[in-house]
C-alpha positions in Angstrom: -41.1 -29.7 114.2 -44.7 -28.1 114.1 -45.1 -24.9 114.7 -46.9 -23.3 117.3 -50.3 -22.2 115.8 -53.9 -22.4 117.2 -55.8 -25.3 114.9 -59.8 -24.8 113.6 -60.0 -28.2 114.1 -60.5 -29.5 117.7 -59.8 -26.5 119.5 -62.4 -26.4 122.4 -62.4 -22.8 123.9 -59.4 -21.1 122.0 -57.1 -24.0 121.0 -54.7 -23.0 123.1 -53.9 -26.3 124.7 -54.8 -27.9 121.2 -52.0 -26.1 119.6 -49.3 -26.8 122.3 -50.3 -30.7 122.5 -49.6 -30.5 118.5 -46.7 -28.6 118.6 -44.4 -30.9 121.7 -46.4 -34.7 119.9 -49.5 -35.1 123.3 -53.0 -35.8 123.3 -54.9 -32.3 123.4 -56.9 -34.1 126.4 -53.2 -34.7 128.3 -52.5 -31.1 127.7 -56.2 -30.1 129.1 -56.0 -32.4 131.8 -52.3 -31.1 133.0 -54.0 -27.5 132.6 -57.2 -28.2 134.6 -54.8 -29.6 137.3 -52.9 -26.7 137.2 -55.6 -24.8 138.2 -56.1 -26.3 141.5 -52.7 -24.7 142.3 -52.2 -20.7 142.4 -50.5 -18.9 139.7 -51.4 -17.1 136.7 -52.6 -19.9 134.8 -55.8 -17.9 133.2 -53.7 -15.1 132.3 -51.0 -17.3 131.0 -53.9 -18.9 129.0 -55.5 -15.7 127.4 -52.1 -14.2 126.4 -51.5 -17.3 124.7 -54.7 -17.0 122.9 -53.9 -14.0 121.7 -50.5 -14.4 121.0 -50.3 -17.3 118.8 -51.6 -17.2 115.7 -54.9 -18.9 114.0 -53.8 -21.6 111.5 
């Protein structure tokens, strides 16, 4: 099982959703997709997002 790391290659902002589509075998455009949706409903999605950029680690 892949690790979960933030790729150089085909990251778009910070490679956050790059790095979790690698990591559980999806598309990194499923995993966008499912976040932009997300977004539509309230939560802490942009938070969640920049802790994770922060917290995992550049590959």
């Amino acid at each position: 099982m892949a690790v979960l790391t933030r790729p150089r290659q085909g990251a778009w902002i910070g490679g956050v959703c790059a790095g979790l589509a690698e990591r559980f075998g999806l598309s990194a455009n499923v995993v966008r997709l499912i976040f932009v949706l997300s977004c539509i409903l309230p939560g802490p999605q942009f938070i969640i997002y920049i802790a994770m950029w922060v917290i995992m680690p550049r590959r």
